[in-house]
Structures are given as structure tokens and as C-alpha cells.
N, C-alpha and C positions, 0 to 999 in steps of 0.2 A: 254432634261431636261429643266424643266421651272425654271424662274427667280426665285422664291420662292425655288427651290429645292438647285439652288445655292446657295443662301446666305445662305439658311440652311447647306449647305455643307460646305460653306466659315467656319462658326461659329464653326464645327469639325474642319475644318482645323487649327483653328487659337489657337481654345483649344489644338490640340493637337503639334501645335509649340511652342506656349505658355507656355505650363504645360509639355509636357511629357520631362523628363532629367532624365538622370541616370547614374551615374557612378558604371563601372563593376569592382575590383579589385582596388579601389582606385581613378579610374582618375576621375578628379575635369573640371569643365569647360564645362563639355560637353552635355551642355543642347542644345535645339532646337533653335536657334537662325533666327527667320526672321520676318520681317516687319511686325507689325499689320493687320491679311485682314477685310478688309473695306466691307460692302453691295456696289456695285459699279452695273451697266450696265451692259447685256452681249455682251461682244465684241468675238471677232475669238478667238477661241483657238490656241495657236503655242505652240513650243516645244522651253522651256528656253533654252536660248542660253548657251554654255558651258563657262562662264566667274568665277567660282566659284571656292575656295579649299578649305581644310581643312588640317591645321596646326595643328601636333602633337606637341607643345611645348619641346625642349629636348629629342627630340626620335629619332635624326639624326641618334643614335647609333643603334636603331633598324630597324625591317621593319613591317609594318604599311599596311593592304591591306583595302579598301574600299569598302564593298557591297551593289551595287543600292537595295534597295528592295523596293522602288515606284521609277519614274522618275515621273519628275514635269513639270505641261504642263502651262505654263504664258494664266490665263484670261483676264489683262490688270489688271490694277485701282489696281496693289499688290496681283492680287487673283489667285491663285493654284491649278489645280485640279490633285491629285496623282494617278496613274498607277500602280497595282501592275505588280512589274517581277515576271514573271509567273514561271523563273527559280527557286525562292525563294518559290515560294508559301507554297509545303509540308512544307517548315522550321518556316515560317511565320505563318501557322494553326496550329505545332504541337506547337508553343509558346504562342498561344493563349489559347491552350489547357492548358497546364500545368499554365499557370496564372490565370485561371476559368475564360476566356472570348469565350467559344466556339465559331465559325461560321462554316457555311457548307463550306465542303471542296472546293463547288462550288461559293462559297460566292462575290458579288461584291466589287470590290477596296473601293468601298463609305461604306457599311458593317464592312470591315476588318477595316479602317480609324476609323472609329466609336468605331470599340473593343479596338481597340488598344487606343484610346483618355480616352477612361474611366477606361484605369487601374492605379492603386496608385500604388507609389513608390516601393512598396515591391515586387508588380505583375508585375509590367516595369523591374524589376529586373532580377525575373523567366524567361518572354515573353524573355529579350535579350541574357540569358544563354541559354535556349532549341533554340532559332534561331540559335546562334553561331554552336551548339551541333550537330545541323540537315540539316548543309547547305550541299546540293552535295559534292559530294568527286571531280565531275570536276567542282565546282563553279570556276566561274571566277570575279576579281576585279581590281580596279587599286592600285596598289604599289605606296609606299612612293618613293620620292624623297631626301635625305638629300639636306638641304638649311643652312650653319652655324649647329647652333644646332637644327636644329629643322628637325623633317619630315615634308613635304611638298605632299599634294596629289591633282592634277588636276584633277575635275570631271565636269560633268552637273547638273543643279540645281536637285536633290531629296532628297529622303528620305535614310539616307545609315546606314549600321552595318560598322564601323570603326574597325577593329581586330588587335591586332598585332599578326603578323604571324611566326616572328622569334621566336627563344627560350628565354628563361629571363636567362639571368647570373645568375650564383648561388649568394645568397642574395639577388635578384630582383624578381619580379612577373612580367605577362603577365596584359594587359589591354585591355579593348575593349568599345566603349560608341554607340550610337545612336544620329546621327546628320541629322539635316534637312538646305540643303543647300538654297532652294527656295529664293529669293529675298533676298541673300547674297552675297556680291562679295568675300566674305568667311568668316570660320567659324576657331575658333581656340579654342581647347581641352589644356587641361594640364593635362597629367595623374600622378596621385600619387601612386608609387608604395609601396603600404602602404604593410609591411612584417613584421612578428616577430622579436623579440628579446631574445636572449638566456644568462643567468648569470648564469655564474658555483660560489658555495661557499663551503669554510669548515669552520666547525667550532673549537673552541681550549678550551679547558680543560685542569686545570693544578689540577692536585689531590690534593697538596699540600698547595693550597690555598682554603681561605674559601668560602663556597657557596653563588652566591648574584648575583647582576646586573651585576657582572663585567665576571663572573668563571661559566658557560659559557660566551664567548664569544657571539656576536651577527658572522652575515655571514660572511664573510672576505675571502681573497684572500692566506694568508700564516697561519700556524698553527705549532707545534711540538708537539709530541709522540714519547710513551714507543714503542718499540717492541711488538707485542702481542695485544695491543689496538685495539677497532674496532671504527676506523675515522669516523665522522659522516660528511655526504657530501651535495647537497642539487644543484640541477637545478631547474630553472627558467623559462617558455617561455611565453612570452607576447603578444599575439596575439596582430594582426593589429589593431589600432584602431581608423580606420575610419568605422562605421557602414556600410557605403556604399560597401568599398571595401570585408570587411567579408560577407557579406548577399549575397552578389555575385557570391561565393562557393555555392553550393547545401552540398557538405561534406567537411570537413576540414582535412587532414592529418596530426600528426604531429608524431616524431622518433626522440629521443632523443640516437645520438653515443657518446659512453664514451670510451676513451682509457687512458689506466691506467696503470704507469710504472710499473717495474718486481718487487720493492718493497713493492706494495700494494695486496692486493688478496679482489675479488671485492663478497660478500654477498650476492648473488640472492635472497634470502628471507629475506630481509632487506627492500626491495623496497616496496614506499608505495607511493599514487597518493592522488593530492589531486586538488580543484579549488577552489578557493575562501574560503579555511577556509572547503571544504566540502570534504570528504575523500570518492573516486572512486575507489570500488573495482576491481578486477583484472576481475572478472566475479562475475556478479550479483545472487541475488537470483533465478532468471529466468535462466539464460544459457548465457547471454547477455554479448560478450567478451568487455570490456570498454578498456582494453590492454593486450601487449602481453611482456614478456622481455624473450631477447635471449640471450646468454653467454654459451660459451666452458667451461665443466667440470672440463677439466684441466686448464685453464687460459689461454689458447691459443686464439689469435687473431681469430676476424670473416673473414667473404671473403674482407671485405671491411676495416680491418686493425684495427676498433677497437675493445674493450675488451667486453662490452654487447653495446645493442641497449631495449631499451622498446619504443615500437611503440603501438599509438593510431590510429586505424584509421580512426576514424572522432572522432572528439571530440562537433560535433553537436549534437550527441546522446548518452553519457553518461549519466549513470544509477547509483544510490545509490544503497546501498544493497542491498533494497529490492526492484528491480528494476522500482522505479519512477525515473520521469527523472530529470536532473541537467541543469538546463538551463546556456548555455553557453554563453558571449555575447562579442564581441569587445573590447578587449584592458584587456581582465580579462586575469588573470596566472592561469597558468598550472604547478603545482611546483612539484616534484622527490625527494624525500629526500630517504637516501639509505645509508649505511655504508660498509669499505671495512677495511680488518685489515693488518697496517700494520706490513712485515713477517720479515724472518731475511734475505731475499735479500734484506732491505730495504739499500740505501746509506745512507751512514754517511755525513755530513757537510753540505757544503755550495749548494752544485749540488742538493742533497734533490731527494725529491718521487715525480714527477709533475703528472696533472693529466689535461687531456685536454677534453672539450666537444665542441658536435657543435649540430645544431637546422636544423633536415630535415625536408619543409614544402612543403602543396601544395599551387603553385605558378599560375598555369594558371587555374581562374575561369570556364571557359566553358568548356574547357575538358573534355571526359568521359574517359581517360584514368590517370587523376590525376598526371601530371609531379610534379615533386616538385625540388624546391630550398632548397639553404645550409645556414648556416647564419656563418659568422667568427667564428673560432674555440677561446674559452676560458678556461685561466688557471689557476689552485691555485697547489699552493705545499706544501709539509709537510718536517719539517726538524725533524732529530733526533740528539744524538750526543752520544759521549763514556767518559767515564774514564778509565785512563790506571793509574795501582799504580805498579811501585819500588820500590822491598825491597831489605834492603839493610842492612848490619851491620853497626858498628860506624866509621869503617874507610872508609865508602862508596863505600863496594864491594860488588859486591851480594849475597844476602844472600838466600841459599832454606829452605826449612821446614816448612815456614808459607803458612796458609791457612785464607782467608778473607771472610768474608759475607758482602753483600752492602742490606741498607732495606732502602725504600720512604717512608715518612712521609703522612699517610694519612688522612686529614684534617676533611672531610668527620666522618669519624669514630674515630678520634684522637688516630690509632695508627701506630706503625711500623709494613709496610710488606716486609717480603724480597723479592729483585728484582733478586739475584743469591748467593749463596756459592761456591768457588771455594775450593775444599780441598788440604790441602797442600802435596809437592810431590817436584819434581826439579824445578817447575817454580819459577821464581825469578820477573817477572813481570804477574802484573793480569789486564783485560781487561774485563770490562763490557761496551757490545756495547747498541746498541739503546735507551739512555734516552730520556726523554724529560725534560724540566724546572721543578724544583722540589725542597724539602727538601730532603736530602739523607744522613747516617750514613754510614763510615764504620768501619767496625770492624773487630777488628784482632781474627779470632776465632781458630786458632791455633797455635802459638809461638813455632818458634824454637828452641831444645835443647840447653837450657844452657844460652838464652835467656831471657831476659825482657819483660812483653806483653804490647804490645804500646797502646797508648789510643785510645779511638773511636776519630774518628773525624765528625763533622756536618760540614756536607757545604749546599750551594743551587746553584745548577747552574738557569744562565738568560741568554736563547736566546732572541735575539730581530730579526724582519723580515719583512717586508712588509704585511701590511695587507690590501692596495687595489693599486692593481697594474699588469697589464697584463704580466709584468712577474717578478712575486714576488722572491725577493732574501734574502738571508742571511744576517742580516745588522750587528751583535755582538755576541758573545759568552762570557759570565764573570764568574766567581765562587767565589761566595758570603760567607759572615759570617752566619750565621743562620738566626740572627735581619734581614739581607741585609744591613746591614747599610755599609760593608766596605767590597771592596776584596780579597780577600785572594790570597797573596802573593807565601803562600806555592803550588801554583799550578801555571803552565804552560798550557797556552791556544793557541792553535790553532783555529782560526775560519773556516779559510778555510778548515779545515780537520776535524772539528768537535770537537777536541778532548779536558780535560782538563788532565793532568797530574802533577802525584806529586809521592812525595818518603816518604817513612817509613821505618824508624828506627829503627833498633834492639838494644840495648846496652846488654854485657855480663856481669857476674857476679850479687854477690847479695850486695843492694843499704842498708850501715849500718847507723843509722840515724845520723844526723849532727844539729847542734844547728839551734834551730827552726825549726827542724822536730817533728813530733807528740811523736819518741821515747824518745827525751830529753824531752820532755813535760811531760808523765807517770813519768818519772826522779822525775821532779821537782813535781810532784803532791806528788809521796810518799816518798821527804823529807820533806816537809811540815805536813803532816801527821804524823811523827813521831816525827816530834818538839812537834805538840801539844801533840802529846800523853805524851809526856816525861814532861812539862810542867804543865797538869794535873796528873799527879802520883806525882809530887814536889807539888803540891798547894795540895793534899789530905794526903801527910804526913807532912806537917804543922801543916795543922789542929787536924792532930792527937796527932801530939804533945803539942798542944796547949789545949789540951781537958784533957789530960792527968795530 
């Protein structure tokens, strides 16, 4: 090789320690690091001495394997000439391939140097996912060392694929980068295990107040409802958003698990996908599945213990209706919004309806088998609560024969609808279970023999609850005047059990009117009345006498 051919070589060389860096799955730092080469002399080629590592910053915890895929021969004056492992080779052509930098399979090291220096960011990207993808199943490398927190890896100066080779914890990703050791007494990486984020919400609705900024509610953590209601629910997932670490994936997996206490019954055709504002249907105009949602008929648990699952399985390729595409990118959501109603298993009180979700993604970029990571399970809850009503006669014993209607005041439509009738019979207490926060009448719609029929009563009950908090509780229970301005005494509240309770009144016999009741009032209207009448028949025979 002539002195011209070197320094021409130096100059790939130096562009490509220079320029090529990439981080696969997040990790930061691990660009090409080494000395500027210089046009210099040709002196003896040697074999760089092994004085070099590379430090995985905080990755004591994993294991970290290093593949030579050049070794670097010292030409003196800082210059390098690279070697390819020939072990590498198929993995190192078939990445050249897939980043549109072809060479011949037989191609020289100076060649392959070359493809690899003129690919951009996106294509270094590709080139280091299909090498990872395609190395021998007996490749051989060197393993991390823990040093404190860090992996630590002893090599000889080249060119190497960095992998981590253990599994990533659930909520962690795997990482991998491309380092050049040459004329480095070492090199240090910091990988960023950039991974989604998952946020479960519900929303709250109180029928009884008016519609506006407030009635819905925005997302929130706690809520309460009617029985019968269909809860409106709403997941979250945030992809990674480091561009680096996403591009890194050739597909992206994601599976959104929901499990859902015995009080809820979860809506399969409720479910609706959306990204950014743009709504993904389930399958496109084409055939093109964008997801899938799985859920037991009866409400029974999957294999894996939750209630449905809807899995996308890349979400690099969603499709609009009509099957164009939906460009996905770094750090955008992936939102679930879905409804489940709550039934009459649902719990009464303070324990409530919980409802838990978690975030399955894929976690190791280069893969072609697609492991994926969990992300921590989140929760909201739904509370509901009862009234229980005692009747009772006047000496405060119980009393049977009455039958009661309870109706919600609905704001919306500004009228009463009944929420149950219970007819009368021996029960001497009545129980209406699952409300939620509301206006509510009740009335006595059938008075026992011999009886008085008591008046309606308006109340409003007010739950209050946590509305962001990883595990949302019951914070009050009260029962209000109608205004709200004041609480109503004549009830007994349990928070912890949900419940409000109160007693009604029966009196016997019939109520004869008594001064300043409306019947002395008639009284007094129709002697008045006949004063004047009396009054003017004396002033008309007067007059008549006087005419006379």
C-alpha cells in the first residue's frame, strides 16, 4: 500500500471515529472516541497493545459482552489501520445490506471501512441492529466485569459492537452501542434505558349537576357511580422519547393488561385506539390488523391473570381507515379509552371497585424474537354507596305496609328518574344499594293502613376521594340539603361502609285542623263574608226606607 493510499485511508479512518456514533435503545455516550489521525510517515505496522476498556456507566447490574468486529493495527504518529473479524463478517455485510450501503461479500476491510464511514445516523442505526441480529450463535466476546457501579470491559484496541447480553428487568430495556477503542486508554458509554410510561384514568360524572368545565370531570385517579353506569376509563402509553433509543427497534410492540375487580364488567366493544388526536382502527380498510383485544366472555381471568389485554403489534405501522399510514414517532401516546359498567357485585364503601393496569413493551432493540418489558402496575377506583330507610310508627317501632320509591334528579334533562320502587309488604327497612353523588327524592308511595303519608324528602349525598394518587381512597361521605348549604342531621353516615341512613315516620289517625291551620283559615274567610253580606242587606234597607 502506498503512502497516498494511507493517508487516504487515515482520512476514512478518522471520519469514521470521528462521525460514526449511535446509540441503540437509548444509550448516550457512545460515540467513537479516538485521537485525531494525522497524514504521518509510514512506519512498521504492530498490533495495538491491549491497554484499552470500555466502561458501561451503571450497568454493574447487568452483563455487557463486547464484539471485536475490526481489531486495530498501531501505524505510529496516532494512525490505525482496521482488520475485519472474519468471524463477523456475514453479520457485518448482511448490516450493510439492510442500511443500503452494499459491498461484495468478498469485499476488503478498506472497502467495508468506507461503507460503514458514509452511513448517517438512521442507517448506523439499521447497520448496528442487523449486525447485533446476525452474529453467529457461537460468537464469542469479552464480558463485563462489575467495577462499583459500573460494567467494566478489558479489550485490545478496535473496533467493537458493545451488547448487553443479560435480560432487562421488567421496566428496563436492553442496549447496545458501537465503540472504537484505537488510541484510547478507554472508552466510556452511559446507556439510557429510555422505556414507556403507562397512566391508567377514570373519569366522573355526576348527573345531578350541570353540564360544563367542571361535570365531566377531566382524567383523575378516583370517581363514583350508580350501579348500572358504564365508567368511562382511559390508558395511556408514552413511548420512549429519546429518538435514538425508538429508531433502534425496527418494530415496536406494545399490550396494554387490564384487570378489573368482580364489581366492574369490562365492554369489549367500547374500545377505541387512538395516537395523537388520530383514531386507529381495529383493522383497516385494507385487512391491515393495527390491534387485537382479547377478554373471556364470561369475565374470567386470562392465562396471565388479567381481565382483557389489547395488543398492538408494532405500532411503527398503523394504518387510518383507509389504510394510509400514521406516522408514529418518539415520545407520542398511544391512548385506550374503553368503558366497563359498573354491576351489582360492585362493593359498597370505602374498599370500592379498583382497577389496575400495566404497560407490556418491547424492550431489546436487536432481537428478532421481540422480548419485552412490564412497566409498574397503576390504579384508580370507583366508589359507590347505599341508603338504607326505617320505618317506623310514632312510638318508634317498626312499622310494615309501606312501600317507597327513591328518583335522581337529572340535571341534564331537568327531571326525576326513578332509580328503584320497592313495594310494600313486611319489610320494615328499605335499602337502595349503588348510588353515587347526587340529587335524590324519596317517597313514600305507599302508607300503611290507618296511617299518615309522610312527606318526600330531598337530600343530596357528597362523596369526596382522591383524585390523583397511586392508591386512591375514600376521603368523606355527607348528606346534604338540596341547596348543599347544610347537612342533614336526620341521617346517619357511615363512611367506611358506605352507607347513609335515616328513619320515617308514620303517625296514626286523622290530623283535625288547629289554629293556624289552613282549616281555621276557610273558618275565618266565611265569617267574614257573611258580616259583609249582612252588612250590605242593612245598608240596602236603609236606603229603602229612606226613599220611601
Amino acid at each position: 500500500m502506498t503512502t497516498n493510499q494511507l493517508r487516504r485511508l487515515a482520512r476514512v479512518v478518522a471520519a469514521l471515529v470521528a462521525g460514526v456514533a449511535f446509540i441503540v435503545a437509548g444509550m448516550t455516550g457512545g460515540a467513537l472516541f479516538s485521537r485525531p489521525a494525522k497524514a504521518a510517515e509510514v512506519v512498521p505496522a504492530v498490533k495495538a497493545s491491549a491497554t484499552t476498556t470500555i466502561t458501561v456507566t451503571g450497568g454493574a447490574a447487568d452483563t455487557y459482552t463486547a464484539y471485536e468486529l475490526f481489531s486495530a493495527t498501531d501505524l505510529g504518529s496516532d494512525l490505525y489501520s482496521y482488520t475485519i473479524n472474519e468471524s463477523f463478517r456475514s453479520a457485518i455485510i448482511a448490516g450493510l445490506d439492510a442500511a443500503g450501503a452494499s459491498v461484495a461479500d468478498d469485499a476488503d476491510s478498506a472497502t467495508i471501512q468506507a461503507a460503514i464511514a458514509g452511513l448517517d445516523s438512521s442507517a448506523m442505526t439499521t447497520f448496528a441492529r442487523t449486525v447485533t441480529q446476525n452474529l453467529p450463535a457461537d460468537a464469542t466476546g469479552t464480558q463485563s466485569e462489575a467495577s462499583g457501579d459500573d460494567a467494566v470491559i478489558a479489550v485490545e484496541p478496535g473496533y467493537y459492537l458493545v451488547v448487553q447480553t443479560s435480560s432487562p428487568a421488567d421496566g428496563d430495556a436492553a442496549s447496545a452501542t458501537i465503540v472504537s477503542t484505537a488510541g484510547n486508554a478507554g472508552v466510556t458509554v452511559s446507556p439510557k434505558k429510555d422505556t414507556p410510561t403507562l397512566v391508567k384514568k377514570v373519569q366522573e360524572k355526576n348527573d345531578s349537576a350541570a353540564t360544563g368545565t367542571t361535570n365531566p370531570t377531566g382524567w383523575q385517579d378516583g370517581a363514583d357511580y350508580d350501579i348500572g353506569d358504564a365508567v368511562p376509563y382511559q390508558l395511556t402509553a408514552t413511548l420512549p422519547s429519546s429518538e435514538s433509543a425508538f429508531a433502534a427497534y425496527q418494530t415496536y410492540a406494545l399490550t396494554f393488561h387490564d384487570t378489573q375487580s368482580a364489581g366492574l364488567t369490562f365492554n369489549a366493544d367500547s374500545v377505541a385506539v387512538s395516537v395523537n388526536g388520530t383514531t386507529i382502527p381495529a383493522t383497516d380498510a385494507n385487512g391491515h390488523v393495527n390491534y387485537t383485544v382479547t377478554s373471556n366472555s364470561d369475565g374470567s381471568a386470562l392465562a396471565d391473570g388479567c381481565t382483557f389485554e389489547v395488543a398492538l403489534s408494532d405500532v411503527k405501522s398503523l394504518t387510518a381507515a383507509d389504510g394510509s399510514s400514521v406516522v408514529v414517532n418518539a415520545g407520542d401516546a398511544v391512548v385506550v379509552n374503553y368503558t366497563s359498567t359498573l354491576n351489582s357485585g360492585a362493593v359498597i364503601g370505602s374498599t370500592g371497585n379498583p382497577n389496575e393496569a400495566l404497560l407490556e413493551f418491547s424492550n431489546v432493540p436487536n432481537s428478532t424474537t421481540n422480548p419485552t418489558g412490564k412497566t409498574p402496575k397503576d390504579k384508580v377506583t370507583v366508589f359507590t354507596f347505599k341508603a338504607v330507610v326505617n320505618k317506623t310508627d310514632g312510638h318508634g317501632n317498626p312499622l310494615k305496609g309501606a312501600g317507597f320509591t327513591l328518583e335522581k334528579y337529572d340535571a341534564v334533562n331537568s327531571t326525576w328518574n326513578t332509580v328503584q320502587t320497592i313495594a310494600a309488604g313486611d319489610a320494615t327497612t328499605f335499602t337502595y344499594s349503588g348510588l353515587d353523588s347526587g340529587t335524590y327524592r324519596l317517597t313514600e308511595s305507599t302508607t300503611p293502613s290507618g296511617y299518615n303519608t309522610a312527606s318526600p324528602i330531598v337530600f343530596k349525598v357528597v362523596g369526596t376521594y382522591d383524585t390523583d394518587s397511586d392508591d386512591p381512597q375514600l376521603t368523606g361521605l355527607k348528606v346534604m340539603s338540596e341547596d348543599g348549604t347544610q347537612e342533614l342531621t336526620s341521617f346517619t353516615v357511615d363512611s367506611a361502609a358506605g352507607t347513609a341512613t335515616t328513619t320515617v315516620v308514620n303517625e296514626q289517625g286523622t290530623k283535625l285542623p288547629s289554629t293556624g291551620a289552613a282549616g281555621t283559615k276557610v273558618l275565618y274567610a266565611l265569617g267574614i263574608a257573611l258580616v259583609l253580606a249582612a252588612l250590605a242587606g242593612l245598608i240596602a234597607m236603609t236606603l229603602r226606607r229612606r226613599d220611601a
